[in-house]
C-alpha positions in Angstrom: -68.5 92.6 -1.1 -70.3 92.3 2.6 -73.0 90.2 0.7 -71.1 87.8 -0.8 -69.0 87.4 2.4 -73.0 86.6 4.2 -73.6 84.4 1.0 -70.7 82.5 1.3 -71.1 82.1 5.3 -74.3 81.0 5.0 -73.8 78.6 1.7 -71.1 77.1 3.3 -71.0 76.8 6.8 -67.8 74.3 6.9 -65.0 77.0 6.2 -63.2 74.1 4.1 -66.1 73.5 2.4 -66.4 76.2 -0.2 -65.2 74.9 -3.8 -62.0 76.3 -4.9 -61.6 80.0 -6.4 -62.7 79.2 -10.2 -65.3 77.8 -9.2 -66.8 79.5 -6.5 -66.2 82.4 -9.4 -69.0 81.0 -11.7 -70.9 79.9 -8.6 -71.2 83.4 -7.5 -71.3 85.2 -10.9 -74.7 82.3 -10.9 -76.1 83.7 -7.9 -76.2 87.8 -9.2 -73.4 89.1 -8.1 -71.0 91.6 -9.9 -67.7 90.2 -11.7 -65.8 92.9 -10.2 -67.1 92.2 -6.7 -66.6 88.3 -7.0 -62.7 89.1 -8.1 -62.2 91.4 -5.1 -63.7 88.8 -3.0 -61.6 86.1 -4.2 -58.4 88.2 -3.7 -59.6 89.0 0.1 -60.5 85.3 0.5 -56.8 84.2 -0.5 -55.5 86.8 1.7 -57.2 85.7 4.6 -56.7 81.8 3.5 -52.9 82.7 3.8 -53.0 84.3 7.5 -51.7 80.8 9.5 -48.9 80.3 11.7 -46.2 81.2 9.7 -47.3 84.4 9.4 -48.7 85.0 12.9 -47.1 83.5 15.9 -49.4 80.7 17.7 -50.1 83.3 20.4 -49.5 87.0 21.5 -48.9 87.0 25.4 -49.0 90.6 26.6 -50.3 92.9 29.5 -50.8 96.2 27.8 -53.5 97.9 25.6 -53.5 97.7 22.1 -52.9 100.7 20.5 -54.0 101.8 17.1 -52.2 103.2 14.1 -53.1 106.4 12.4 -53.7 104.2 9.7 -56.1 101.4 11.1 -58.0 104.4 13.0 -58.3 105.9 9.6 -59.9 102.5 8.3 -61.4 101.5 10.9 -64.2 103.3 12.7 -64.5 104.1 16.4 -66.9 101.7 16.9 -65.6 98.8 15.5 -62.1 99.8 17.6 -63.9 99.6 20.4 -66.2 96.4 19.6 -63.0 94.5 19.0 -61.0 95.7 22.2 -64.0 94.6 24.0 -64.6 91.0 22.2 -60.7 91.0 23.1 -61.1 91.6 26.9 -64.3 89.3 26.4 -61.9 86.1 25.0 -64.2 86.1 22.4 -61.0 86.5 20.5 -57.6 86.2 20.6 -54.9 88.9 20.6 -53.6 87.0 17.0 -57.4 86.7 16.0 -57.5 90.3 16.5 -54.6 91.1 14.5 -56.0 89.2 11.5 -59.3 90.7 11.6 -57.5 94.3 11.4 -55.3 93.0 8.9 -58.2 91.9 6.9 -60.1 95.4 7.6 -57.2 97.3 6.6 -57.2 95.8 3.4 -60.3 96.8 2.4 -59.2 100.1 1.8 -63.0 101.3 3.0 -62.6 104.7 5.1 -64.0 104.4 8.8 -64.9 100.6 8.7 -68.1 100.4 10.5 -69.2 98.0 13.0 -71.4 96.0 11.3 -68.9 95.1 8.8 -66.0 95.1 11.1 -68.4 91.9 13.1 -68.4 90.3 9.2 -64.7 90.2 9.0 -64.4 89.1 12.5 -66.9 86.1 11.4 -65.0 85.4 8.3 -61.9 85.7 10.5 -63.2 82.7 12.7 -65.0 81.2 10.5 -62.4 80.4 8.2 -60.0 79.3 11.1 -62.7 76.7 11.4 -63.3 77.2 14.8 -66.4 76.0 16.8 -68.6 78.9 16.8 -71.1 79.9 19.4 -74.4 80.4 18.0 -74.8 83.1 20.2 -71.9 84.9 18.7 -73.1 84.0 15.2 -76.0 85.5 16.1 -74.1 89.0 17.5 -71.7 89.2 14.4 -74.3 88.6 11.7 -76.6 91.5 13.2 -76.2 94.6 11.6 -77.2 98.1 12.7 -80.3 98.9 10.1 -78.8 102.3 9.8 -75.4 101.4 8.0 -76.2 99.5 4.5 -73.5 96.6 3.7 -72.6 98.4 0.6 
Protein backbone atom coordinates (compact mmCIF):
# COMPACT_ATOMS: atom_id res chain seq x y z
CA UNK A 1 0.00 0.00 0.00
CA UNK A 2 3.09 2.48 1.18
CA UNK A 3 4.28 2.20 -2.56
CA UNK A 4 1.53 3.15 -4.24
CA UNK A 5 0.83 6.00 -1.72
CA UNK A 6 4.97 7.13 -2.88
CA UNK A 7 3.77 6.33 -6.60
CA UNK A 8 0.88 8.41 -6.46
CA UNK A 9 2.76 11.41 -4.55
CA UNK A 10 5.35 11.42 -6.78
CA UNK A 11 3.06 10.91 -10.23
CA UNK A 12 0.94 13.43 -9.13
CA UNK A 13 2.21 16.16 -7.24
CA UNK A 14 -1.10 18.41 -7.51
CA UNK A 15 -3.33 16.54 -4.93
CA UNK A 16 -6.35 17.36 -7.42
CA UNK A 17 -4.60 16.14 -10.01
CA UNK A 18 -4.81 12.40 -9.89
CA UNK A 19 -7.63 10.94 -12.36
CA UNK A 20 -10.66 9.70 -10.68
CA UNK A 21 -10.81 6.16 -8.83
CA UNK A 22 -11.57 3.95 -12.12
CA UNK A 23 -9.09 5.22 -13.60
CA UNK A 24 -6.36 5.62 -11.51
CA UNK A 25 -7.49 1.66 -10.94
CA UNK A 26 -6.20 0.64 -14.50
CA UNK A 27 -3.47 3.22 -14.19
CA UNK A 28 -1.99 1.56 -11.26
CA UNK A 29 -2.95 -2.17 -12.10
CA UNK A 30 -0.52 -0.61 -15.46
CA UNK A 31 2.25 0.31 -13.39
CA UNK A 32 2.61 -3.57 -11.38
CA UNK A 33 0.82 -3.19 -8.64
CA UNK A 34 -1.50 -5.93 -6.99
CA UNK A 35 -5.48 -5.62 -7.56
CA UNK A 36 -6.08 -6.16 -4.09
CA UNK A 37 -3.58 -3.43 -2.95
CA UNK A 38 -4.94 -0.90 -5.65
CA UNK A 39 -8.67 -1.53 -4.08
CA UNK A 40 -7.45 -1.05 -0.52
CA UNK A 41 -5.77 2.07 -1.76
CA UNK A 42 -8.74 3.44 -3.35
CA UNK A 43 -10.89 2.80 -0.27
CA UNK A 44 -8.21 4.70 2.03
CA UNK A 45 -7.91 7.49 -0.69
CA UNK A 46 -11.87 8.15 -0.45
CA UNK A 47 -11.63 8.00 3.21
CA UNK A 48 -9.13 10.58 3.40
CA UNK A 49 -10.79 12.59 0.32
CA UNK A 50 -13.96 12.76 2.69
CA UNK A 51 -12.04 14.26 5.99
CA UNK A 52 -13.07 18.25 5.28
CA UNK A 53 -14.79 20.59 7.50
CA UNK A 54 -17.79 18.97 8.01
CA UNK A 55 -16.28 16.33 9.59
CA UNK A 56 -13.56 18.13 11.52
CA UNK A 57 -14.06 21.51 12.90
CA UNK A 58 -11.83 24.39 11.05
CA UNK A 59 -9.55 24.36 14.15
CA UNK A 60 -8.88 22.61 17.61
CA UNK A 61 -7.90 25.45 20.11
CA UNK A 62 -6.60 23.72 23.26
CA UNK A 63 -3.81 23.97 26.06
CA UNK A 64 -3.37 20.37 27.03
CA UNK A 65 -1.47 17.20 25.83
CA UNK A 66 -2.99 14.89 23.59
CA UNK A 67 -3.55 11.82 24.93
CA UNK A 68 -3.70 8.45 23.19
CA UNK A 69 -6.21 5.65 23.14
CA UNK A 70 -5.48 2.13 23.99
CA UNK A 71 -6.41 1.71 20.59
CA UNK A 72 -4.36 4.25 18.48
CA UNK A 73 -1.22 3.18 20.88
CA UNK A 74 -2.03 -0.32 19.75
CA UNK A 75 -1.87 0.95 15.95
CA UNK A 76 0.33 3.21 16.18
CA UNK A 77 3.92 2.81 17.34
CA UNK A 78 5.84 4.76 19.98
CA UNK A 79 7.77 6.43 17.55
CA UNK A 80 5.40 7.67 15.24
CA UNK A 81 3.32 8.97 18.76
CA UNK A 82 6.04 10.80 19.45
CA UNK A 83 7.10 12.09 15.88
CA UNK A 84 3.58 13.50 15.53
CA UNK A 85 3.41 15.21 19.10
CA UNK A 86 6.56 16.76 18.16
CA UNK A 87 5.60 17.90 14.38
CA UNK A 88 2.49 19.13 16.52
CA UNK A 89 4.53 21.34 18.97
CA UNK A 90 6.68 22.08 15.81
CA UNK A 91 3.41 23.76 13.80
CA UNK A 92 4.34 21.59 11.24
CA UNK A 93 0.83 20.43 11.75
CA UNK A 94 -2.22 21.25 13.12
CA UNK A 95 -4.11 19.82 16.11
CA UNK A 96 -7.08 18.88 13.19
CA UNK A 97 -4.20 17.71 10.77
CA UNK A 98 -3.17 15.54 13.54
CA UNK A 99 -6.38 14.08 14.12
CA UNK A 100 -6.76 13.06 10.41
CA UNK A 101 -3.41 11.63 10.09
CA UNK A 102 -4.38 9.25 13.22
CA UNK A 103 -7.64 8.75 11.75
CA UNK A 104 -6.04 7.68 8.61
CA UNK A 105 -3.37 5.40 10.64
CA UNK A 106 -6.01 3.82 12.54
CA UNK A 107 -7.57 2.64 9.66
CA UNK A 108 -5.03 0.71 8.41
CA UNK A 109 -5.61 -1.83 10.81
CA UNK A 110 -1.45 -2.41 10.74
CA UNK A 111 -0.23 -3.29 14.45
CA UNK A 112 2.38 -0.63 15.87
CA UNK A 113 2.42 1.75 12.73
CA UNK A 114 5.96 2.67 12.30
CA UNK A 115 7.41 5.95 11.76
CA UNK A 116 8.35 5.75 8.42
CA UNK A 117 4.87 5.02 7.37
CA UNK A 118 3.23 7.08 9.94
CA UNK A 119 5.57 10.41 7.95
CA UNK A 120 3.60 8.75 4.58
CA UNK A 121 0.22 9.32 5.96
CA UNK A 122 1.15 12.53 7.39
CA UNK A 123 2.28 13.51 3.61
CA UNK A 124 -0.79 12.12 2.12
CA UNK A 125 -2.62 13.88 4.90
CA UNK A 126 -1.17 17.30 3.64
CA UNK A 127 -0.72 16.60 0.51
CA UNK A 128 -4.10 15.94 -0.25
CA UNK A 129 -5.35 19.12 1.70
CA UNK A 130 -3.31 20.73 -1.08
CA UNK A 131 -1.29 22.68 1.04
CA UNK A 132 2.04 24.34 0.10
CA UNK A 133 4.62 21.99 1.18
CA UNK A 134 8.03 22.75 2.31
CA UNK A 135 10.50 20.88 0.38
CA UNK A 136 12.30 20.51 3.45
CA UNK A 137 9.50 18.63 5.03
CA UNK A 138 8.99 16.62 1.77
CA UNK A 139 12.26 15.73 2.12
CA UNK A 140 11.82 14.57 6.16
CA UNK A 141 8.46 12.63 5.43
CA UNK A 142 9.58 10.79 2.32
CA UNK A 143 12.76 9.41 4.28
CA UNK A 144 12.45 6.26 5.59
CA UNK A 145 14.44 4.37 8.27
CA UNK A 146 16.29 1.52 5.87
CA UNK A 147 15.62 -0.85 8.71
CA UNK A 148 11.65 -0.89 8.43
CA UNK A 149 10.54 -2.16 4.72
CA UNK A 150 7.21 -0.31 3.47
CA UNK A 151 5.56 -3.50 3.22
Amino acid sequence: MFDILIYLFESYFDADSYPKPEHLSRKLFAAGFEAEEITDVLAWLAVLQAQDSSVYPENLTHTGVRLFSEREEHFIGLEARGFLLFSEQQRLISPVEREMIIDRAVALGQEALPLDQLKLIMLMVLWRRCQALDPLLVEDLLSATPSTPFH
